[in-house]
KEMI-511443 format. One record per residue: residue in one letter; y negated, x negated, z negated of N, C-alpha, C in turn. Coordinates in steps of 0.02 Angstrom, whole numbers, plus 32768, in hexadecimal, padded with zeros to 4 digits. Layout:
N
AYXZYXZYXZ;...
! end
This chain:
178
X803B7FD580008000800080007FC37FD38000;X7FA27FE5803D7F557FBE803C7F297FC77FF8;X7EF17FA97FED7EBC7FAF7FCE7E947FE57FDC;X7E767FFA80187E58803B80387E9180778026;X7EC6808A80267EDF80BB80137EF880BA7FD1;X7F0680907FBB7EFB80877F587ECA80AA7F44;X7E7880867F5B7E5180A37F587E2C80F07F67;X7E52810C7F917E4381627FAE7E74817D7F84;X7EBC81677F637EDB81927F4C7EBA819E7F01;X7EAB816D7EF07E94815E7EAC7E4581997EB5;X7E3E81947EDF7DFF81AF7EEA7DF581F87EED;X7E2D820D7F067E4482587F157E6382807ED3;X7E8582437EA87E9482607E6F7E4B82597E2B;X7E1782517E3C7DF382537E127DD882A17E20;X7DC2829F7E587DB282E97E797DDE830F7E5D;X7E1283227E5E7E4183557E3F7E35836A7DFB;X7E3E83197DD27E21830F7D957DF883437D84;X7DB583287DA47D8383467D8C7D6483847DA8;X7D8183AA7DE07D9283F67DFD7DAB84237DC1;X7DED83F27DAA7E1684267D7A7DF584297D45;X7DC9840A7D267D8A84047CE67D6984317CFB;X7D5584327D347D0F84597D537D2D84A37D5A;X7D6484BA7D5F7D8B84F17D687D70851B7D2A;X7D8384F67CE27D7C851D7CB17D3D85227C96;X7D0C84FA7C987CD484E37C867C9C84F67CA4;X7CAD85047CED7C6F85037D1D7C3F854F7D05;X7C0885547D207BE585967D397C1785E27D46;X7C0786037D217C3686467D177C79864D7D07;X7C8586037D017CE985F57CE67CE086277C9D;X7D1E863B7C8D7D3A865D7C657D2C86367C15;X7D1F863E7C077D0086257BA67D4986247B84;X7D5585EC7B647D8585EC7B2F7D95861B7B05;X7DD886357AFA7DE1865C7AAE7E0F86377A83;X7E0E86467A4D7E23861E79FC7E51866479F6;X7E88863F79EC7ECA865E79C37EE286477988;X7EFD868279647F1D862F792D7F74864C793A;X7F8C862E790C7FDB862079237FED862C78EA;X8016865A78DA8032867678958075868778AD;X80A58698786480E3868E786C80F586D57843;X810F8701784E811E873078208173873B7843;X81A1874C77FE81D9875978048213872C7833;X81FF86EF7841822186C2785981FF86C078A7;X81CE86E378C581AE86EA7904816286D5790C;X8161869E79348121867F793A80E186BB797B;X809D86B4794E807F86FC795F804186DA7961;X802386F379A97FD286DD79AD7FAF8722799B;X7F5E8701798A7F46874D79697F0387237980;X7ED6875A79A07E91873479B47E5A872A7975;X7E4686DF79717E1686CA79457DE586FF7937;X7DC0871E79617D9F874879637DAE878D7954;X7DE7878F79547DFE87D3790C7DFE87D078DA;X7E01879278C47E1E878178977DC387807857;X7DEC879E78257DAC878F77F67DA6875277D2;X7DCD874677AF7DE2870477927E2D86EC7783;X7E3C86BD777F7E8086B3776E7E78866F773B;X7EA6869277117EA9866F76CB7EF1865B76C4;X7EF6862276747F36862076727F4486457659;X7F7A8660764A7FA2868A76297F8F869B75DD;X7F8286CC75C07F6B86E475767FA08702755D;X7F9C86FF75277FC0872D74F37FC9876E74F8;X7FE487A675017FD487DE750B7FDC881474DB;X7FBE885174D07FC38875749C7FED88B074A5;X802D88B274A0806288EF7499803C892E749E;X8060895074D28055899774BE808D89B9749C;X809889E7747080CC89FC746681028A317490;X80DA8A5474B581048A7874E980F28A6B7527;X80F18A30753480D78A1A7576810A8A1575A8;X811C8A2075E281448A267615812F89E77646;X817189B8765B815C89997697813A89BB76D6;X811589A0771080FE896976F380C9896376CF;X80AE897476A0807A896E766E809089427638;X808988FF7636809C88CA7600807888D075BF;X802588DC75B7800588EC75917FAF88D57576;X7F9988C775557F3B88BA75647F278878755E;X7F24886A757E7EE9882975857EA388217571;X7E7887F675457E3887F4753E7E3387AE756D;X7E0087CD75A27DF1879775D67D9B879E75D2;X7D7A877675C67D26876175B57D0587AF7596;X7D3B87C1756E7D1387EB75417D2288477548;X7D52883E75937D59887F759D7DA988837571;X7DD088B175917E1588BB75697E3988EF75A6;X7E6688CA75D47E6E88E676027EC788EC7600;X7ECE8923762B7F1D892076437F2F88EB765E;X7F8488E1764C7F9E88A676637FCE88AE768C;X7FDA88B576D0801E88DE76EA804988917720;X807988AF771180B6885C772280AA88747775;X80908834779C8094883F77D880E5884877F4;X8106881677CC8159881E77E98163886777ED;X816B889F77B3816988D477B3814888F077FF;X812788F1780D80E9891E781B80FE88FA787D;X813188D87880812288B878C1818488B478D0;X81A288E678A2820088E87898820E88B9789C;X81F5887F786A821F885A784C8232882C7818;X8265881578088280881277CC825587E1779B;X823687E7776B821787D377288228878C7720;X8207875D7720820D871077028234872376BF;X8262870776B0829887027664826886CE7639;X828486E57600826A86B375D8821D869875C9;X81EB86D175D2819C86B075C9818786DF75AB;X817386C8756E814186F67543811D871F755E;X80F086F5757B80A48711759180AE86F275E0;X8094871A760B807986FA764A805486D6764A;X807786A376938066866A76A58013865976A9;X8004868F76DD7FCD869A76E27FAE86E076F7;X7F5C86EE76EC7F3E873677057F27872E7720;X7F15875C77747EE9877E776D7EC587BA7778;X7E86879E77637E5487DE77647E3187F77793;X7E40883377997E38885677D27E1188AE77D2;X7E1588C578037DF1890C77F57DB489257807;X7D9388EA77F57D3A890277F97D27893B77C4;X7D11897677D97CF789A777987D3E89CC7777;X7D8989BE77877DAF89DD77557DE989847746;X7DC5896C77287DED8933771B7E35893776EE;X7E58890B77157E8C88F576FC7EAB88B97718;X7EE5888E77067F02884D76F27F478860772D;X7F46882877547FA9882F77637FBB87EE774E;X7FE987E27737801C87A577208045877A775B;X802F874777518064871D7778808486F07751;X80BA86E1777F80E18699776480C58658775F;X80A98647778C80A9861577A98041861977E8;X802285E977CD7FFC85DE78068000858E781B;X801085B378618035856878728001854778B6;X7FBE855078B27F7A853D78DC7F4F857C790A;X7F2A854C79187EF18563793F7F1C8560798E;X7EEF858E79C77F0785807A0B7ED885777A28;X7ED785647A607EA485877A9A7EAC85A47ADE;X7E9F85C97ADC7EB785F07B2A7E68860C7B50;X7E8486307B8F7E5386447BAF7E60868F7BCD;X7E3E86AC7BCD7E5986FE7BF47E8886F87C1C;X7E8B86DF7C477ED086CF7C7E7F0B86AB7C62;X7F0386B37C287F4086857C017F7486B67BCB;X7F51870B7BE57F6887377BB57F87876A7BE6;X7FBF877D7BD67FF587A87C16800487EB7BDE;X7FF2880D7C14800288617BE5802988697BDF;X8050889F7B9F807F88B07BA8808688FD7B9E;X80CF890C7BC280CB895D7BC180D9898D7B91;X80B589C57B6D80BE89D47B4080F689E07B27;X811689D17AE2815A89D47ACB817F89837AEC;X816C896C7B088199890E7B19816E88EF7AD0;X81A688C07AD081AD88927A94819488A67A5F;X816288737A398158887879EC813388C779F1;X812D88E679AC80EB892D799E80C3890479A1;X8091892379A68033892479AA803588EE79CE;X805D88B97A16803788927A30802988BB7A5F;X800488967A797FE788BB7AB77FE888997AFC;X7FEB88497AF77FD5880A7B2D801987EC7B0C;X802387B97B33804A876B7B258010873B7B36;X800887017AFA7FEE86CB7B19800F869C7B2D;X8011869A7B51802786467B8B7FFB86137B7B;X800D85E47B5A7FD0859D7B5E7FFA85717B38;X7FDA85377B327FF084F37B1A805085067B1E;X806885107B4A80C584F97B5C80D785427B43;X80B085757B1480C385A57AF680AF85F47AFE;X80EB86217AE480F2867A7B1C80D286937AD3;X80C086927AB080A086CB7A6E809287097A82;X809F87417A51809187837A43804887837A26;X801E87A27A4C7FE487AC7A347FCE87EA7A2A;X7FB887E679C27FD0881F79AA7F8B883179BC;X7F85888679B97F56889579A97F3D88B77974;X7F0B88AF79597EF288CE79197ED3890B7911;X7EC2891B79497EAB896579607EEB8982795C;X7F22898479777F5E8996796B7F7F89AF7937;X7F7E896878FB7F97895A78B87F7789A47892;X7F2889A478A27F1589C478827F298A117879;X7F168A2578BA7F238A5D78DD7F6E8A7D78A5;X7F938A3D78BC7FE48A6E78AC7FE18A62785C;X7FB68A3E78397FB48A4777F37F9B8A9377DA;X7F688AA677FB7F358ADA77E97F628B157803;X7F958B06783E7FC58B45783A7FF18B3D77FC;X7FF98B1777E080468B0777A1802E8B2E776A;X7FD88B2377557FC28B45770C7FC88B927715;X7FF78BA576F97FE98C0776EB7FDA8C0C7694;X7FE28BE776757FB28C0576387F998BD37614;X7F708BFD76167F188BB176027F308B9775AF;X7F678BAD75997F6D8B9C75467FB28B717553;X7FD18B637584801E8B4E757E801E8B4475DB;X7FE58B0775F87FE38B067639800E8ACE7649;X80388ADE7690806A8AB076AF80B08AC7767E;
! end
C-alpha cells in the first residue's frame, strides 16, 4: 500500500468519524434521554430519568397491618410519608428473598405521591428516541410501554403513567387501600 492511499483511507475514516458525531449532535439531531437501570424481581428494567422523582437508597419501612401486596408499606422521604409498593409485584414478578427493606426507591407521582421498590439500581443509561421500540399492548413486562435498545442492551421501559393508573384502579376503600 502506497503512502497516497494510506493517506485517503485514513482520511476517509476520519470523515465517517466525525459524520457519525455530527449525526447525533448536529442542528435538529434528536437530544439525549437519561434512563436509569433498575432490577426488580430478578429482571433488569429501564425507567426514564425524567419520571423519575428521586431515587434513594433503600429505607426502613413502616408496616401496615392489613396491607396487601403489592403495597410493602410507608416511607418518610424529605418529610412527606408516602406509599411503598414492590415494583416486582406490580410488574408479575417474583419478590427479592431475604431483604428487609428495599434495595432502593423511587419517588414518583407528582401531586399523588408514592415510592416503588427496587432491588437493585444497577446505573444510569443513555439513549435517544430512535433507540426506543414499542411494544404491543399486553407483550412482555406490565406497564412497559417501549424497549430500550442501547449500550449492547433490550430493557423494558416501564412506564409510570401506567404504574399509576393501575394503582388508582387497585384502591376500592380509602381505609384498607390495595
Amino acid at each position: 500500500m502506497n503512502q497516497d492511499s494510506l493517506e485517503g483511507s485514513a482520511a476517509a475514516l476520519r470523515e465517517e468519524f466525525d459524520h457519525a458525531f455530527g449525526r447525533r449532535t448536529g442542528e435538529g439531531a434528536a437530544k439525549p434521554l437519561s434512563f436509569l437501570r433498575l432490577k426488580a424481581g430478578g429482571e433488569s428494567l429501564a425507567l426514564a430519568a425524567s419520571e423519575a422523582g428521586e431515587l434513594v437508597k433503600g429505607r426502613a419501612l413502616a408496616a401496615l397491618p392489613r396491607a396487601r401486596p403489592p403495597l410493602l408499606g410507608l416511607a418518610g422521604l424529605r418529610g412527606v410519608l408516602l406509599p411503598v409498593f414492590s415494583a416486582a409485584a406490580l410488574l408479575g414478578r417474583p419478590a427479592a428473598g431475604g431483604q428487609a427493606a428495599p434495595g432502593w426507591l423511587v419517588r414518583c407521582g407528582g401531586r399523588e405521591p408514592f415510592a416503588l421498590a427496587f432491588d437493585e439500581f444497577e446505573g444510569l443509561l443513555t439513549g435517544f428516541p430512535g433507540d426506543l421500540h414499542p411494544l404491543s399492548p399486553g407483550a412482555g413486562t406490565p406497564h412497559a410501554r417501549a424497549v430500550l435498545r442501547t449500550a449492547g442492551l433490550a430493557l423494558p421501559l416501564i412506564s409510570l403513567e401506567s404504574v399509576q393508573a393501575g394503582l388508582r384502579g387497585r384502591v376500592t376503600d380509602p381505609i384498607n387501600p390495595v
